[in-house]
C-alpha positions as CSV (number, residue, x, y, z in Angstrom):
1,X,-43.0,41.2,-56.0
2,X,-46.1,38.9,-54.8
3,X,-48.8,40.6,-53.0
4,X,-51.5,38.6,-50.9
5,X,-55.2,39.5,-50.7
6,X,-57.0,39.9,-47.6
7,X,-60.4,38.5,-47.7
8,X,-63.1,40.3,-46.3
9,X,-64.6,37.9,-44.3
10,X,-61.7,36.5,-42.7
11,X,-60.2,38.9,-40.5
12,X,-56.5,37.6,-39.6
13,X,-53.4,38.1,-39.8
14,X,-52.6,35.3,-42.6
15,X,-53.4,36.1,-45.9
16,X,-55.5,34.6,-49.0
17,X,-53.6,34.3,-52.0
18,X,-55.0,33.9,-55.1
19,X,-54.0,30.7,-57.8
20,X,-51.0,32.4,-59.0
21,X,-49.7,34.1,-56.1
22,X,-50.5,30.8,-54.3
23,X,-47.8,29.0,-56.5
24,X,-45.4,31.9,-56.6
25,X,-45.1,31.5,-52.8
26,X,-44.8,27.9,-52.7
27,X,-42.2,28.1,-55.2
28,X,-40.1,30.6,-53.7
29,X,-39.9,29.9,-50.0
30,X,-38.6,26.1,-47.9
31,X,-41.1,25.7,-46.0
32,X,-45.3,26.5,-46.4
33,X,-47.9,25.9,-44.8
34,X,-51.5,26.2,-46.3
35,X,-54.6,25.8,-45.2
36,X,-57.2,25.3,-48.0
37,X,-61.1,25.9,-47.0
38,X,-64.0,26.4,-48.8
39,X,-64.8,29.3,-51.2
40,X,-67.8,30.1,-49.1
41,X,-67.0,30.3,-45.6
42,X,-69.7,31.9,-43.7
43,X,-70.4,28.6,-41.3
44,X,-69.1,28.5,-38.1
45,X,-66.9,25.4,-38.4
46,X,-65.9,27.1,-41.5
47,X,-64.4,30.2,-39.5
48,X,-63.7,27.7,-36.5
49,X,-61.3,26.1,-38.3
50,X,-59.5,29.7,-39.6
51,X,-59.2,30.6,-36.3
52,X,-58.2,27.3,-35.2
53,X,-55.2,27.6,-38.3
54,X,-54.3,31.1,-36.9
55,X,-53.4,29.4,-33.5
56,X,-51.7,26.5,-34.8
57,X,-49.6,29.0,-37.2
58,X,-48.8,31.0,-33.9
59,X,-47.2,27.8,-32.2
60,X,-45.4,26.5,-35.4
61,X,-43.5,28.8,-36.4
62,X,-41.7,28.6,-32.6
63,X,-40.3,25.3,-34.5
64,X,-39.9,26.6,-38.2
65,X,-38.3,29.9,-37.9
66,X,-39.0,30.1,-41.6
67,X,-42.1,28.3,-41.8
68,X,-44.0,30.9,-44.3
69,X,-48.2,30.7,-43.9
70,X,-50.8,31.0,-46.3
71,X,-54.7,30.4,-46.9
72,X,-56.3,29.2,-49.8
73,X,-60.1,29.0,-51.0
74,X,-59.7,28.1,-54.8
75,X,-61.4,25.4,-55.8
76,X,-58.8,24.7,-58.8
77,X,-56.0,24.8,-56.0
78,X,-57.8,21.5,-53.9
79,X,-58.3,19.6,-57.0
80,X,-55.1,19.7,-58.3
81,X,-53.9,18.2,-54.7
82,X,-56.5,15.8,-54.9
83,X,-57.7,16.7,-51.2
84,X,-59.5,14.8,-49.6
85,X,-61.7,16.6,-48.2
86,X,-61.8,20.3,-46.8
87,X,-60.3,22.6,-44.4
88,X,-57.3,20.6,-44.7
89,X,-53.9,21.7,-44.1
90,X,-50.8,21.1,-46.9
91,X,-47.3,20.9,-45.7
92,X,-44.8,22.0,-48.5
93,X,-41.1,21.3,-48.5
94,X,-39.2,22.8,-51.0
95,X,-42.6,22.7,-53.7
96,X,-42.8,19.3,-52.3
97,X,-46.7,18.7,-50.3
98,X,-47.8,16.4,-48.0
99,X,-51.7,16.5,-46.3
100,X,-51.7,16.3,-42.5
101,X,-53.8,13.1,-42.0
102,X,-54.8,13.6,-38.0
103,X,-57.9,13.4,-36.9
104,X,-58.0,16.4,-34.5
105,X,-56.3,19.4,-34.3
106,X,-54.0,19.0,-30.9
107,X,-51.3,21.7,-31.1
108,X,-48.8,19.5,-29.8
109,X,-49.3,16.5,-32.0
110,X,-49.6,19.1,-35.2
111,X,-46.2,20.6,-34.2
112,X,-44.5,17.2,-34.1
113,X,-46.0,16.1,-37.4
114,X,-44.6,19.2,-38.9
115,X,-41.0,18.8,-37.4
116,X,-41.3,14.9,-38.3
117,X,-41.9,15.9,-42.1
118,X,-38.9,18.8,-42.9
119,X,-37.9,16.2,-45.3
120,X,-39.2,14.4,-48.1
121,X,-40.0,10.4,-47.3
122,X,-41.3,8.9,-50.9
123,X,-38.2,8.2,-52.6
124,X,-37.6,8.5,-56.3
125,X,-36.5,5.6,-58.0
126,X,-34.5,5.1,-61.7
127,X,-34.3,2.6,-64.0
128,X,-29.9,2.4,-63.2
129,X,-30.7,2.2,-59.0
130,X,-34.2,0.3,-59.3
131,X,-32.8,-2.8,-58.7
132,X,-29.9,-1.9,-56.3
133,X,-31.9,-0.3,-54.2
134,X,-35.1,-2.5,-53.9
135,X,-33.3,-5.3,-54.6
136,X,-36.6,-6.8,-56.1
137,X,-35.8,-9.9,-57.9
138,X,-34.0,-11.1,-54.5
139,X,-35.9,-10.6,-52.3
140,X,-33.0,-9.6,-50.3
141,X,-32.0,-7.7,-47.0
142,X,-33.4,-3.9,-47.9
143,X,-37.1,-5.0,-46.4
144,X,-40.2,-4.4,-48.5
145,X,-41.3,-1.8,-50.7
146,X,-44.6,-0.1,-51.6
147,X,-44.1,1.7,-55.1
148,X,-46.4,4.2,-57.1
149,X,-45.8,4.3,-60.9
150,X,-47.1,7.5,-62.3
151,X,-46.6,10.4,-64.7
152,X,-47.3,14.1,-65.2
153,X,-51.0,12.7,-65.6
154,X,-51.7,12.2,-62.3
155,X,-48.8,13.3,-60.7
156,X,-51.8,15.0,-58.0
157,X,-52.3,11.7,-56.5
158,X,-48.5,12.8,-55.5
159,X,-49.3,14.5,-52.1
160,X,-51.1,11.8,-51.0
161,X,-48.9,9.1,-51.3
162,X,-46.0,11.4,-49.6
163,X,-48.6,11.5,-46.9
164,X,-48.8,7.2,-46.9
165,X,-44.9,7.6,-47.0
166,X,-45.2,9.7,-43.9
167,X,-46.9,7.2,-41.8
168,X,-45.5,4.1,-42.9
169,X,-41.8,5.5,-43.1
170,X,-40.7,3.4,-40.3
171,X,-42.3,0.2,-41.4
172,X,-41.3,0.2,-44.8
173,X,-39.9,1.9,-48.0
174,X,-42.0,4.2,-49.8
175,X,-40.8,5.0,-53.7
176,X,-42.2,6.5,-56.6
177,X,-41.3,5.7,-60.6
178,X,-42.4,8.4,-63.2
179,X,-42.8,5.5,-66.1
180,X,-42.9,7.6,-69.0
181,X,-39.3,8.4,-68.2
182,X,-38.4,4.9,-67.1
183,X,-39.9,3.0,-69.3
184,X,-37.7,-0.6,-69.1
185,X,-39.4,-0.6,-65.6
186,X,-42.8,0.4,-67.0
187,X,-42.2,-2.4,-69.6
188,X,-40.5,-4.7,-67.1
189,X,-43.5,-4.3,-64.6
190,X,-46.2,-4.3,-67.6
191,X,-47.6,-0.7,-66.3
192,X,-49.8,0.4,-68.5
193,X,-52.5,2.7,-65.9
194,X,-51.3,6.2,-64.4
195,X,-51.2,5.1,-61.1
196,X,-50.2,1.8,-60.8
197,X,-49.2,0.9,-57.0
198,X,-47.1,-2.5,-56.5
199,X,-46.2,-3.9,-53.1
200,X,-42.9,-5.9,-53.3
201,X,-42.4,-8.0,-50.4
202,X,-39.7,-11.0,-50.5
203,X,-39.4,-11.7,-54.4
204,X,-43.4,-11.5,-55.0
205,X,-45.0,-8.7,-56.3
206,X,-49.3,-7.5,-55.3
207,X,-51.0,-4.9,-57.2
208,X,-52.6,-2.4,-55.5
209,X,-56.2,-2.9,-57.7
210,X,-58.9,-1.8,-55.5
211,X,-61.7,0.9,-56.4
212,X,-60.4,3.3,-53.3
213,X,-57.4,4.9,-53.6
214,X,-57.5,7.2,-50.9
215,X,-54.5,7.6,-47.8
216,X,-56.7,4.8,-45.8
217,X,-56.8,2.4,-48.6
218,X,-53.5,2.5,-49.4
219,X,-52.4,2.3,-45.3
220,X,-54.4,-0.5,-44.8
221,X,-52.8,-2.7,-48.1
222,X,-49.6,-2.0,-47.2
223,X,-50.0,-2.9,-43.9
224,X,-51.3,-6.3,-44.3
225,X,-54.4,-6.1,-46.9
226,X,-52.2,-7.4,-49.4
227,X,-52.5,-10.9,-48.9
228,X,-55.5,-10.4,-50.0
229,X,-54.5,-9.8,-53.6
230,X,-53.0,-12.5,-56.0
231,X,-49.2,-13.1,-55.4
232,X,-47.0,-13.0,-58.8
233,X,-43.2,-13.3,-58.9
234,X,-40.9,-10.2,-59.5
235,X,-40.6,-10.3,-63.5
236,X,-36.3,-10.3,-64.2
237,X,-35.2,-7.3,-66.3
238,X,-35.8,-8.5,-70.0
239,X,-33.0,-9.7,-72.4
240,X,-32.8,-8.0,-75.7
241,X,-34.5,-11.7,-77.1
242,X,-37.0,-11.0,-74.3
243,X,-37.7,-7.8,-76.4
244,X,-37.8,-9.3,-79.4
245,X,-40.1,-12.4,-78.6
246,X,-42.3,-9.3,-77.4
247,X,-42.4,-7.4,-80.7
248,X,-42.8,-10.4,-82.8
249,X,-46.0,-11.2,-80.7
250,X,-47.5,-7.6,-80.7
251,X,-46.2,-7.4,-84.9
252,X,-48.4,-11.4,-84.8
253,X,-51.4,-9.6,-83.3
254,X,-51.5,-6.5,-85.4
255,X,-51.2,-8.5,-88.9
256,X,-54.2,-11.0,-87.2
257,X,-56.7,-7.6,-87.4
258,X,-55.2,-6.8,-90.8
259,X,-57.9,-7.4,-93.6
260,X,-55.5,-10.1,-95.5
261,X,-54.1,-10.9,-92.0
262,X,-54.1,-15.1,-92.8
263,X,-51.8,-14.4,-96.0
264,X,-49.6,-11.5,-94.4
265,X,-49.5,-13.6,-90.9
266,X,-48.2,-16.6,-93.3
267,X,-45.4,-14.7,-94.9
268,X,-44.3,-13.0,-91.6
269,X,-44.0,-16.5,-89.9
270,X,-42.0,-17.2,-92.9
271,X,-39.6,-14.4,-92.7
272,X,-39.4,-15.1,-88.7
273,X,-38.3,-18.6,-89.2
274,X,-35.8,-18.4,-91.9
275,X,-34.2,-15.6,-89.6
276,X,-34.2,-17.9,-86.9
277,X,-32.6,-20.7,-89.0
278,X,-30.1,-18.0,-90.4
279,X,-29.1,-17.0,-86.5
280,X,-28.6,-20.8,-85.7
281,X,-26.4,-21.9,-88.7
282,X,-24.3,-18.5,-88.2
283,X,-23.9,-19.5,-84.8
284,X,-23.9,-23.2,-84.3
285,X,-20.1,-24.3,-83.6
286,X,-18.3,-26.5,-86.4
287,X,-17.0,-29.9,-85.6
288,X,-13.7,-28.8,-85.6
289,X,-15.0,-26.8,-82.4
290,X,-16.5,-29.7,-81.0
291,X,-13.3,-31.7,-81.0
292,X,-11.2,-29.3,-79.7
């Protein structure tokens, strides 16, 4: 059974819970809400906003009956959210977090975010649906989409970009790859950073490639900064020769680096070309074909 440690300085009626107990709770309740804060809160904004999180707990749990509430001041904790900054208040859903982005603290607007954000908006996307559901390559009739490739490397940059999900929800699709386990898309889409954001938006593909990655960024490119960055057409899922003509050039470039790489990168071309000759007179039809 988890127990939660009162601070002494922070006389409330939510409690602080330590790293561990912190993810025990998250994992075994629907719905938290945390508020994360500084390790040294003596200020008076610092204990402002407490008292300002005991309120806003008060009225939100009129609309999440099971809305569970808990305060954080572990530095380890913020960084592996990637916060932005702190207080800040994390919204999980089923282990799933999302960082209320508003620029006050109105009861009424905090409430409706909540409510608004029960459910999960970044979608997950697969190699066997990727294409169905985006419907890249066409450009076709399910709108644009804004995609984040990542792995378990940075999978903290994850509670932000459910937050950009959140507030673009209505204008677009929001998705997210892990490319380590998907890795015709990682090869199809050449990603080869953890992130890698692409914008897909009527059979042309932008990279997200700017220095900030924060929720404001990655708003404003979605929303029309874009245009801004070079247009490329949405790569077709690769043949097996696609493959091939691939691993032939990477197997070219290693034997170039190769102390005797002139004589090896001779006799590879070699090989490569009698192969090709062999797969052409195996498969080239006969006259007899032709006539018939």
């Amino acid at each position: 059974m988890m127990i939660l440690l009162s601070s002494p300085i922070l006389c409330s009626n939510i409690k602080l819970a330590k790293s561990s107990e912190f993810k025990w709770f998250v994992g075994n309740n629907k719905f938290v809400l945390a508020y994360f804060f500084d390790t040294d809160c003596s200020s008076s904004i610092c204990l402002e906003g407490i008292r300002q999180f005991e309120i806003l707990a008060e009225e939100s749990s009129h609309s999440l009956s099971t809305l569970q509430m808990v305060k954080v001041s572990h530095m380890a904790m913020q960084d592996e959210f990637e916060l932005p900054k702190t207080p800040s208040f994390v919204f999980f859903r089923d282990g799933n977090p999302i960082i209320y982005m508003g620029s006050e603290l109105d009861i009424d607007e905090f409430t409706a975010w909540l409510d608004q954000n029960r459910d999960i908006s970044t979608q997950s996307l697969y190699e066997d649906d990727f294409e169905h559901l985006t419907q890249a390559a066409s450009g076709a009739t399910t709108g644009d989409w804004f995609v984040m490739f990542y792995t378990d490397q940075c999978n903290k940059k994850l509670a932000i970009w459910e937050s950009v999900a959140a507030r673009l929800k209505y204008k677009m699709n929001i998705a997210m790859v892990d490319f380590e386990k998907n890795d015709k898309l990682a090869d199809r889409f050449n990603i080869k950073k953890c992130p890698t954001r692409i914008f897909f938006r009527l059979g042309k593909i932008y990279e997200h490639d700017l220095k900030r990655d924060d929720f404001e960024s990655l708003v404003l490119f979605a929303e029309g900064w874009y245009k801004n960055a070079p247009a490329k057409r949405v790569p077709q899922e690769k043949t097996p020769f696609d493959k091939l003509v691939d691993s032939i050039v990477i197997t070219l470039k290693a034997y170039q680096q190769q102390p005797y790489g002139p004589a090896a990168l001779g006799a590879f071309s070699t090989c490569i070309l009698l192969i090709f000759i062999l797969l052409y007179c195996t498969f080239k039809p006969s006259k007899q074909e032709k006539l018939e």
